[in-house]
N, C-alpha and C positions, 0 to 999 in steps of 0.2 A: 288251585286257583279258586278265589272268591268273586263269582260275581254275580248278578239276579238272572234267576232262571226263567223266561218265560217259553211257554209252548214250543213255539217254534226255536226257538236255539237250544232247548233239550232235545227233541229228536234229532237236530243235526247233527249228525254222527262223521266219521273219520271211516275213509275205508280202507280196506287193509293198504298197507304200502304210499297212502297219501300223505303228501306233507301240509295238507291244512290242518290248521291249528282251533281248535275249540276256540270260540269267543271272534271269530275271523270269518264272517259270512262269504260265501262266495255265490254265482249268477244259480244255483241249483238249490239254496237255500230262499234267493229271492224266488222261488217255482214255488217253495213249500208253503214260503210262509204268504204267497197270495192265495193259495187253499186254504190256509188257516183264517186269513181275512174274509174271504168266501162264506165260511161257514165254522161260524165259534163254536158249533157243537164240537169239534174235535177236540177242542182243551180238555175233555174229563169225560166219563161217566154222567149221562144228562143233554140236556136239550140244553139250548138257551133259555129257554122259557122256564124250564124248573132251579136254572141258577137265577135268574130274576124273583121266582115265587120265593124263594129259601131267601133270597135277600131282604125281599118284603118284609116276610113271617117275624125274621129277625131282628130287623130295625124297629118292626112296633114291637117286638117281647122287649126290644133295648130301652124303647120310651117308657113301655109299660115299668121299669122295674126301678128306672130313676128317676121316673115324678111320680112313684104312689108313694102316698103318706108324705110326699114332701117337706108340707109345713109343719109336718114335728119334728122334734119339739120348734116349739116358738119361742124357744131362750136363743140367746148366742151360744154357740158350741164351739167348743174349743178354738183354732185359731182364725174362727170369724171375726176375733176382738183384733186382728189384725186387716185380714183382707176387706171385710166390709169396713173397717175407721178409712182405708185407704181411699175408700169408694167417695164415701163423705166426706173427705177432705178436696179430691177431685173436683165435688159437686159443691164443695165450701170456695173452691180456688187456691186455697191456702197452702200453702207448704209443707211436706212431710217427708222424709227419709223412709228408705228402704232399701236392705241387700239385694232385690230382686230387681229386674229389670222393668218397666212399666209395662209391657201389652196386655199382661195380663190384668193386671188391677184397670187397667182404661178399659177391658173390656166389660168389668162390672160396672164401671162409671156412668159408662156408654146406656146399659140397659138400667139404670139408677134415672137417670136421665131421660129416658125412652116414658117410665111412667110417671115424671112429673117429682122426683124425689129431690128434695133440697141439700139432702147431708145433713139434717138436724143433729142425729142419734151419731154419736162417736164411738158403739161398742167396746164400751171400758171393758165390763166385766162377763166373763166366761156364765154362764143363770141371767142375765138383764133380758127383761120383758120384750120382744118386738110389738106386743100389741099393746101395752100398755104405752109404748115410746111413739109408736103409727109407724109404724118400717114396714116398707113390701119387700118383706125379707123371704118371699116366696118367690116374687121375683128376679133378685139375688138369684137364689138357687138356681132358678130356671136355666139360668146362662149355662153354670155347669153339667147339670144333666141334660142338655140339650148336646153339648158337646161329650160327653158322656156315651150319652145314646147312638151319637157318630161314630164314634171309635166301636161300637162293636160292628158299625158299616164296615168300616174300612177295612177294620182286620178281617171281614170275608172279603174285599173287595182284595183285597192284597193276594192271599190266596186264588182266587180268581183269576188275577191278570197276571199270576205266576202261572199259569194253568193247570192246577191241580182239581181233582175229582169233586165231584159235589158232595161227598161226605167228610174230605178233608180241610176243604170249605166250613163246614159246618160246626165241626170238631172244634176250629181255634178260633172262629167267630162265639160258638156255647161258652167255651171255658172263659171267656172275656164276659160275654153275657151273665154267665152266673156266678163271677166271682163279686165276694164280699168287699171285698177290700176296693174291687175298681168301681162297684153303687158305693158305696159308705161314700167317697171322695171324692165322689161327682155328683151328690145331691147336697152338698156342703161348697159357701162359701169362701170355695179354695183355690188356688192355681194349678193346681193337680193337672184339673182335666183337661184344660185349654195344653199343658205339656202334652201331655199323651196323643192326645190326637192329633199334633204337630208333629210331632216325631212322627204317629202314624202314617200322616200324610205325605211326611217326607219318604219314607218305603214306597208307600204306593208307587207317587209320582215320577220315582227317580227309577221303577220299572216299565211304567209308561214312556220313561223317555230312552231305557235300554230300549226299548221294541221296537224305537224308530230309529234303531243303528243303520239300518240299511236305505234309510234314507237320511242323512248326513245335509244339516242345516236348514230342513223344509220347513214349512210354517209350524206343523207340530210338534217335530223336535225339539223346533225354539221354544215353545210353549211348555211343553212338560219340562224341559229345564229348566225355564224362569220358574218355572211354580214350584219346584224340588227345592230352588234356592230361596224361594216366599217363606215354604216352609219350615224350612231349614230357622232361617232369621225369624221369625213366629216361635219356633220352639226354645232359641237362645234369648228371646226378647221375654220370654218369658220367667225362665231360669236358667241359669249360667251353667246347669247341670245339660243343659239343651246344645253345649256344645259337644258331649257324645254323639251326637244322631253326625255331627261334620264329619267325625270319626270316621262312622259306620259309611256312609255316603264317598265319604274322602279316600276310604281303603280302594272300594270298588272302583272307584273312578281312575286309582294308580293301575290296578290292575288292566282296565277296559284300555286305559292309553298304552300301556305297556304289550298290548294286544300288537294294537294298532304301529306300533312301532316294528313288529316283528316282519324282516323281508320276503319270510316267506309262507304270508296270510296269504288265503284265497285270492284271486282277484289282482293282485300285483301289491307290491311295498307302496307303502304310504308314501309322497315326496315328504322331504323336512319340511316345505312350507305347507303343504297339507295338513302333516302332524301339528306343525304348529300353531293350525287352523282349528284343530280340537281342542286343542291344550289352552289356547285363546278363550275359546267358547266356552268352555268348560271354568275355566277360572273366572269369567267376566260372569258367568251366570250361578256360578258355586260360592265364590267369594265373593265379590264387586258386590253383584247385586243383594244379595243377602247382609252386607254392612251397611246398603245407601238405607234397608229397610228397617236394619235397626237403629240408625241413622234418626231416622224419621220418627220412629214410635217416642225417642227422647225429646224432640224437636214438639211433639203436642204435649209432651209431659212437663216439659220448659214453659210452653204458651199457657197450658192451662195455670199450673200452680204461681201467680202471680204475686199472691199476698203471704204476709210474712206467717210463719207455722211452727209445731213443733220439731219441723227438720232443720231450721236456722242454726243453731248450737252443733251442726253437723258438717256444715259449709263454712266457710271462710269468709272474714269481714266483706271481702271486696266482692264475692260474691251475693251475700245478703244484702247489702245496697241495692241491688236489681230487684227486693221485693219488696212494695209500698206496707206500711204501717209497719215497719221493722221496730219493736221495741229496742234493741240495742241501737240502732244510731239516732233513737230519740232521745235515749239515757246516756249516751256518751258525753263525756267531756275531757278535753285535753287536762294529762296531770302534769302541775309542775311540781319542781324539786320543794322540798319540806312539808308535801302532802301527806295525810295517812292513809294510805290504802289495805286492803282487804286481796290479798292472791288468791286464784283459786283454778285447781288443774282442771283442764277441759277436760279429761274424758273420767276419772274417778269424781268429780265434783267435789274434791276435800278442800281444804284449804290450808293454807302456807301457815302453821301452829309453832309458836314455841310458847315454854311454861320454866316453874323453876323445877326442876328436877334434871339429875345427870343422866348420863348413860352408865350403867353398872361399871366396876373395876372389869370384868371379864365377862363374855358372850357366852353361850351353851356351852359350843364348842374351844371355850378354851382361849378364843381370841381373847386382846386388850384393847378397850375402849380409849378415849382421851380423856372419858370422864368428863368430858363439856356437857353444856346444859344441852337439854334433847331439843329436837328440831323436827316437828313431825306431822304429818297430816290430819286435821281434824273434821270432820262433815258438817258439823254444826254452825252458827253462827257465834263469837265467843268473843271476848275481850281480847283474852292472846293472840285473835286472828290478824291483831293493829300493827301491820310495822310503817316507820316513817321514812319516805327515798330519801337521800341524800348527796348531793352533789360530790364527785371524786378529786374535786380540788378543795373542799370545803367553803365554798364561795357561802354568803349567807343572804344574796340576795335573793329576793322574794318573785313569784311571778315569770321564772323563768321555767319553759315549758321541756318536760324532757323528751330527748328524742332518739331515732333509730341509733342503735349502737354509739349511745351513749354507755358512759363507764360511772357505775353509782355505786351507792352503800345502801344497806336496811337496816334500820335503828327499832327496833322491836321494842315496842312501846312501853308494854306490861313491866319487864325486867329492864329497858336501861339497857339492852345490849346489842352487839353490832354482830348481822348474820354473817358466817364465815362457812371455808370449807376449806380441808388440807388433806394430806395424804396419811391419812389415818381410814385402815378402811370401817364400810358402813355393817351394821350391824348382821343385815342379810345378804349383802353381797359381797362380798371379799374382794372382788375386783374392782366396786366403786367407793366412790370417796365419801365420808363419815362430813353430817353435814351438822354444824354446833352453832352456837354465840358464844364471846368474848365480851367481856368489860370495855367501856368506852375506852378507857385509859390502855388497857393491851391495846385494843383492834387498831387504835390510830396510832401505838407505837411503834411496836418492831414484829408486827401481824397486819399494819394496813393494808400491805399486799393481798393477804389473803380474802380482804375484806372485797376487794373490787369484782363488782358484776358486769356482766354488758347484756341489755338490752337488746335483744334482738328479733324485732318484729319480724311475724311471717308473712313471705313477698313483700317486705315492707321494703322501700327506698329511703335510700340516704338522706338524713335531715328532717324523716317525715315524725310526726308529731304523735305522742306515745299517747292512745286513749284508754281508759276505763274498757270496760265491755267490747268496745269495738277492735282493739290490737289484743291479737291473738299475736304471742311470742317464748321465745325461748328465755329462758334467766341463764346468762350464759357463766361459768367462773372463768374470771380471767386469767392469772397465772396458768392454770393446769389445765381449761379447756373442757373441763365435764359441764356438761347441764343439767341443771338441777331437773329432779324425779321424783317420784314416788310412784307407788302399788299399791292393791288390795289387801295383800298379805297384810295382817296387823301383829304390830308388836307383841312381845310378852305383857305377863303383867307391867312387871316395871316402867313402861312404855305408855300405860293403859290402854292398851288394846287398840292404839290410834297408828296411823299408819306410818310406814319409814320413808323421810326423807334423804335422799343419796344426790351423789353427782354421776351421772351415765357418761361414761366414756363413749357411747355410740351417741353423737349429737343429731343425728338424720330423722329416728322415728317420730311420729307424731303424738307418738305420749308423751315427749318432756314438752307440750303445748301448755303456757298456762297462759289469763289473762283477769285482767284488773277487774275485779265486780263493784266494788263501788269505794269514796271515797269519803271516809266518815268526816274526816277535818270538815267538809263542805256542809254549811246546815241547811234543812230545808229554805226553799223560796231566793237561797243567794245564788244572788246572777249568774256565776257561772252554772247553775245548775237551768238556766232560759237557755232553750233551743228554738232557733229558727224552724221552719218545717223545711224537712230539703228533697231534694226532688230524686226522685229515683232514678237509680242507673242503666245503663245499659251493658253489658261484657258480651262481646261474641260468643257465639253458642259453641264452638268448637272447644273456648276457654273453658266456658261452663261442666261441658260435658265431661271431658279432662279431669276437670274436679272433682267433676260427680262420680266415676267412673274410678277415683282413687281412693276415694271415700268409702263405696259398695265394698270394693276388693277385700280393704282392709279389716273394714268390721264383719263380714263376711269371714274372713281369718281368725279372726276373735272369737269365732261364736265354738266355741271348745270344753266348755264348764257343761258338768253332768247334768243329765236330765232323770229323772225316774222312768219315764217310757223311750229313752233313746237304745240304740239297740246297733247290734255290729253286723255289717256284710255277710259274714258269714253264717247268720242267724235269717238271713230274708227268705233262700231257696226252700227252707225246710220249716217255715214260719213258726218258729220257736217263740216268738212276742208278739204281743201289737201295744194298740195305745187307747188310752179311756179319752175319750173325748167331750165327754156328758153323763151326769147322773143326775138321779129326780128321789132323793129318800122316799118320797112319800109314797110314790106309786112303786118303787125299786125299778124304774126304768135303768136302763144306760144305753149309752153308744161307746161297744167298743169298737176301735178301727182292727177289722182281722183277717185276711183273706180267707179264700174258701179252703178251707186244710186239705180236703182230698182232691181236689182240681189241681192244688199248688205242688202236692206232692206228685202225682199223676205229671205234672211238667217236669219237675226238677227229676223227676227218675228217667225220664226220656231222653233229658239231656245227657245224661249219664250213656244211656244206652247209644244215642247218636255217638257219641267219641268212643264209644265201644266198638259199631260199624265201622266205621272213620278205622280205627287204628288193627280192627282186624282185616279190613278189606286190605288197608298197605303191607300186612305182615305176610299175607295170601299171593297178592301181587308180588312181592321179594321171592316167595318159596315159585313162583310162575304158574298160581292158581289162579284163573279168573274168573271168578264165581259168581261176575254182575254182569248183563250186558250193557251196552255201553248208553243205552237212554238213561237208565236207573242212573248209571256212577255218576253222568251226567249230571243229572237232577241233583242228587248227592250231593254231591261236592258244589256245585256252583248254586244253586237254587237253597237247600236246607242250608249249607256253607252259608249264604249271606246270611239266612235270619240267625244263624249260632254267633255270627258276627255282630248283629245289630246285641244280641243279648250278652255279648261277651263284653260292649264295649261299653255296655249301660252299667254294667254290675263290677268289670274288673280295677272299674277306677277309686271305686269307693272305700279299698283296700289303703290308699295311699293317703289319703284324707285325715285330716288331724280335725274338722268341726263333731258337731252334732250329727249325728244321722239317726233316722226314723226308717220307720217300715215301710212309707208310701215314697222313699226313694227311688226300691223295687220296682217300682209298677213300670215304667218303660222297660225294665227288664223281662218281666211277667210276661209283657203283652208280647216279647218278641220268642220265649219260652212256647207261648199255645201256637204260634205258628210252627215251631218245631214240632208238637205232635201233631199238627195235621200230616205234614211233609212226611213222619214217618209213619202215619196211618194209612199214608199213600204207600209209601216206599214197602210195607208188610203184606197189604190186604189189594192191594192193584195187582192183577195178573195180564194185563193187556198191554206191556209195554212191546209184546214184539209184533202184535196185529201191526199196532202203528207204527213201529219202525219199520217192516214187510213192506208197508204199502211208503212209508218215505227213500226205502233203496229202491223200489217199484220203479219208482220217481228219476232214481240219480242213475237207475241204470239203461233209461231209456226207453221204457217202458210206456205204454198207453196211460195215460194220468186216468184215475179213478174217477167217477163224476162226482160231485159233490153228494148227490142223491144218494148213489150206492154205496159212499163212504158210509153215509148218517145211518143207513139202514141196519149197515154191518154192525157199526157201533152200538146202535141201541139194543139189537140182538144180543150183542156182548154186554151192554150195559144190564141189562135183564137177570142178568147169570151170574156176572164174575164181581158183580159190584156188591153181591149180597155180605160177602166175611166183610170187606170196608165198612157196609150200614151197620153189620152188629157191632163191632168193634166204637163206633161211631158211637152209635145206643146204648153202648156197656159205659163208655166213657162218662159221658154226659147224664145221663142217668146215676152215676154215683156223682159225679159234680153238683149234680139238681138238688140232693138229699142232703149233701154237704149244705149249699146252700139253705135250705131253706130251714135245715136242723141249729144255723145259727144266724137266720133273717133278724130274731129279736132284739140281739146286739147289734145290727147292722142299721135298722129302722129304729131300734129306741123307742118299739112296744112291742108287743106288750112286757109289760112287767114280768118277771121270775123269779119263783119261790127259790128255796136255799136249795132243796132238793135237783130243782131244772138248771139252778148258774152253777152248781157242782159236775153236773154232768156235762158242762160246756168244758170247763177248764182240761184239756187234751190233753196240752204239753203243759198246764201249771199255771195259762194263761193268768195275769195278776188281776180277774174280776172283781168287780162289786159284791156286795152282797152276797158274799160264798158263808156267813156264815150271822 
């Protein structure tokens, strides 16, 4: 059983021959856990006041380590040419696309805005000056090391309100503290750290609200539930990888209810409408309210981006009406039949090419061609790009405007001939159809058939009016039903290198999208080319988002093509790579992104060892060895169980993933990693687990309750003594993580510079540095 452990539901124990069930509090746990309320010293080794001072200590080392040196370098580094342009476009109003979700980029807007910044600077290029441009690109930064600096809060505060000791506290709070990899990406204009500490949060608070199990719907119940499910929606609003943490959070919660279901928990069987009463709450504050939130973050990202941007070309005609000074419905104009227009596919930007040249007698492989004139994609702007519509009954009046799922011809200019498609297949896909032209005189005689297209605008209606730039549509063939296509892939020679036109038998995707760029017949200054000014629209926001929300998904799916620093799942635990983010020739700076190698290996061998315990504790219990007492197995499995959980469900998805991945995927995984070595730096070097469960049968068996006083006293006697192997253990730890760290601060901060000698002796695993030689 997975579920969060804190203090008082790890000493509740089972006594011999009882049928209460772990996770099922009954009236002798509610005794325990108002001792625990009484007096927090009993969570661990320590007072309360020395887990407050270690808290302290650690949240200024966490400021201290991600705002020194902040403002260098003063160039844009690496993908600040995305998140800061995002910022100033916010701050411009303008519109822009993005696979990620807005909260995060609204939160640099937000503090873009805080100091007076307009969005001037678009962060083109990776080296552009912020001082020379006037960008408070410090504070930029700030937002994320500010959040940054939080997340090494939390993860002691996690540890803490799981109630473990003051040095296992400290253990998975350090390794967060001194890892490289989690300063480099959180003093950098990125999303990173606004994730992580979402995630974070969502741990913490969803144990704050296990702890108010035994009071069931009081005001604080409600409260850390809404906030689990805040941040829940906070981490997915962020990045769509932020739906692992529902995962993590969502396992637990089958579990807890499936407790709660059980007849024979403490205290009596839940009614069904009782249950149902959790399963309500629990949804309405887990789901509901976590969708109204990310709901909302789209709803300011809707209101703000009002004017028309580089994300237009992204959205759909009828959507970009909604955004004032839209260049395409300024350049639009209705085409009619005997126009010449210019085709061109929305998402490769080529354009609809034929020339005089065939397709070879035979393919690589052996296929046969038709030998028709080629029909192919060209990027440029060219004469061949000219073909002329033509009406499908031949009518030769003038002035008649074409429309939705209209049936036409193309009379390709250059050559005189009429676009066809037939069952001959195309040169790289065997399944689609081979797309030519014919001679005037074939096409319209015993091939007109093949000649016919249909028009078919997207979300367009019947009879609606086919424009330039603004209809966005499919070129359908009529006969056989393929839609014309093309790809990247470029031809052979023979081909010149230009790209292949096909017919797709899958008519659904939105790569057979093309639409009209412009229409040469038409010369400057003639009337049709006068637009009224027209008024912007309005589309309900649910429309909107729908759109927008199909759009992410998709190009999000796309994003698959090699990277030089992208790097595989199974390369993160044992950080075999990272990524260059900045270099300076002159001075031989750089920033590599790299976690702290001996922290990260110190985690990844833990985990190792965890599922080692794990599977030889069950091999022990099988043989009828019980070699734990029952607070430890406890803790074990329910408590360390959920953070293996939180790290299992961060890192095992990434396996199944066909985009890009990077190294800073990791880091929710990482962070929930060092809370496993705290939990077993507890579960090793803690010898006090039967004091305190002595004095909790003390308890269950009738016994005169302890006073608070003479608990605390016991304790810190003990604490005196038995806590000492946990500090060294604690100090062996962190002390090689320190040296780790600070042995590759220079690639993390991006100074000082490094002779060939010093970035030689950085490369561990072969890392691909700068200036190695």
């Amino acid at each position: 059983m997975v579920t969060t452990a804190v203090s008082q539901g790890n000493l509740r124990q089972r006594n011999p021959g009882s049928k209460k069930k772990s996770g099922s509090p009954g009236p002798d746990d509610v005794q325990y856990d108002s001792l625990i309320k009484s007096n927090k010293s009993v969570t661990g080794a320590g007072s309360e006041l020395d887990y407050k001072i270690a808290l302290a200590v650690i949240t200024v080392l966490a400021f201290i380590s991600r705002f020194w040196g902040i403002s260098h370098p003063n160039e844009v580094v690496f993908d600040e040419v995305h998140f800061g342009k995002f910022a100033s476009y916010y701050l411009e109003r303008t519109y822009f696309f993005d696979v990620h979700p807005p909260f995060g980029k609204l939160l640099f807007a937000f503090m873009g805005w805080l100091v007076g910044y307009d969005g001037h600077f678009h962060f083109e290029n990776i080296g552009d000056s912020y001082i020379s441009n006037k960008v408070p690109y410090v504070a930029f930064r700030a937002m994320p090391a500010i959040l940054g600096s939080l997340t090494v809060s939390v993860t002691y505060l996690i540890m803490w309100e799981s109630g473990y000791s003051l040095p296992a506290c400290v253990v998975a709070a350090g390794l967060v503290l001194l890892d490289n990899a989690h300063i480099g990406q959180t003093r950098l204009i990125l999303l990173d750290a606004t994730l992580i500490l979402t995630m974070a949060c969502s741990l913490l608070f969803y144990i704050k609200f296990y702890k108010q199990r035994h009071d069931p719907f009081s005001r604080k119940w409600w409260k850390w539930l809404i906030l689990t499910g805040f941040a829940l929606s906070c981490d997915i609003s962020t990045k769509y990888v932020g739906l692992f943490a529902f995962v993590t959070i969502g396992s637990a919660v089958v579990i807890d209810l499936w407790d709660l279901l059980d007849v024979n928990r403490s205290g009596g069987a839940l009614s069904v409408p009782d249950f149902l009463k959790h399963f309500a709450a629990r949804a309405f504050g887990l789901i509901i309210m976590p969708f109204i939130f990310y709901l909302f973050w789209f709803q300011v990202h809707f209101a703000i981006l009002t004017r028309s941007g580089p994300g237009d070309d992204f959205m759909t005609p009828e959507f970009q009406e909604t955004l004032s000074d839209n260049v395409m419905f300024a350049n639009s104009i209705n085409i009619e039949y005997y126009d010449t227009i210019t085709i061109k596919h929305k998402e490769t930007k080529a354009y609809l090419h034929s020339h005089a040249g065939n397709y070879p007698l035979r393919y690589d492989d052996g296929r046969v061609s038709s030998q028709g004139q080629q029909v192919t994609g060209y990027p440029f702007e060219d004469a061949n790009n000219h073909w002329q519509i033509l009406p499908m009954d031949g009518s030769e009046e003038l002035g008649r405007v074409v429309k939705n799922h209209d049936l036409v011809r193309l009379r390709h200019v250059g050559t005189d001939t009429i676009l066809l498609s037939h069952d001959v297949a195309s040169p790289y896909y065997p399944t689609n159809q081979e797309f030519t032209t014919a001679l005037v005189a074939d096409a319209l005689g015993d091939r007109k058939e093949d000649t016919l297209f249909e028009v078919r605008i997207e979300n367009g209606k019947n009879g609606q009016e086919f424009k330039s730039v603004a209809s966005h549509f499919k070129f359908i063939h009529n006969p056989s039903k393929v839609a014309m296509w093309t790809h990247e892939k470029p031809l052979p020679d023979w081909g010149h290198r230009q790209q292949e036109i096909n017919g797709n038998k899958q008519i659904t995707p939105s790569s057979n999208v093309w639409l009209v760029e412009d229409i040469p017949s038409i010369p400057a200054g003639h009337q049709r080319r006068d637009k009224p000014v027209k008024e912007v629209k309005r589309l309900p926001f649910l429309q909107k988002w729908f759109e927008l929300q199909r759009s992410m998904f998709w190009h999000n799916n796309q994003l698959t093509s090699s990277h030089p620093y992208a790097s595989q799942p199974y390369q993160w635990p044992f950080l075999l790579r990272g990524v260059s983010f900045w270099t300076q020739n002159d001075t031989r700076q750089q920033i590599y992104f790299l976690g702290n190698p001996l922290g990260w290996w110190i985690a990844s061998s833990l985990l190792a060892v965890y599922v080692g315990i794990i599977g030889a504790d069950q091999i022990s219990l099988r043989r009828g060895v019980d070699a734990l007492d029952r607070r430890t197995r406890t803790r074990l499995y329910n408590s360390t169980g959920f953070f293996f959980l939180a790290w299992a469900t961060h890192f095992f998805p990434f396996f199944v993933m066909g985009r890009q991945l990077f190294l800073h995927h990791y880091l929710p995984a990482h962070l929930a990693s060092t809370l496993i070595v705290g939990s077993l730096v507890e579960f090793v070097f803690n010898a006090d687990p039967a004091s305190e469960e002595a004095s909790y049968y003390a308890i269950k068996a009738g016994k005169k309750q302890p006073s608070a006083k003479r608990f605390v006293t016991a304790r810190e006697r003990f604490a005196g003594t038995s806590m000492v192997p946990a500090w060294i253990a604690t100090g062996v730890i962190l002390t090689i993580a320190a040296a780790s760290w600070y042995f590759f601060l220079p690639l993390t901060y991006g100074y000082p510079g490094l002779s060939v000698e010093q970035v030689v002796s950085r490369k561990w695993l072969g890392y691909d540095l700068h200036f190695a030689k």
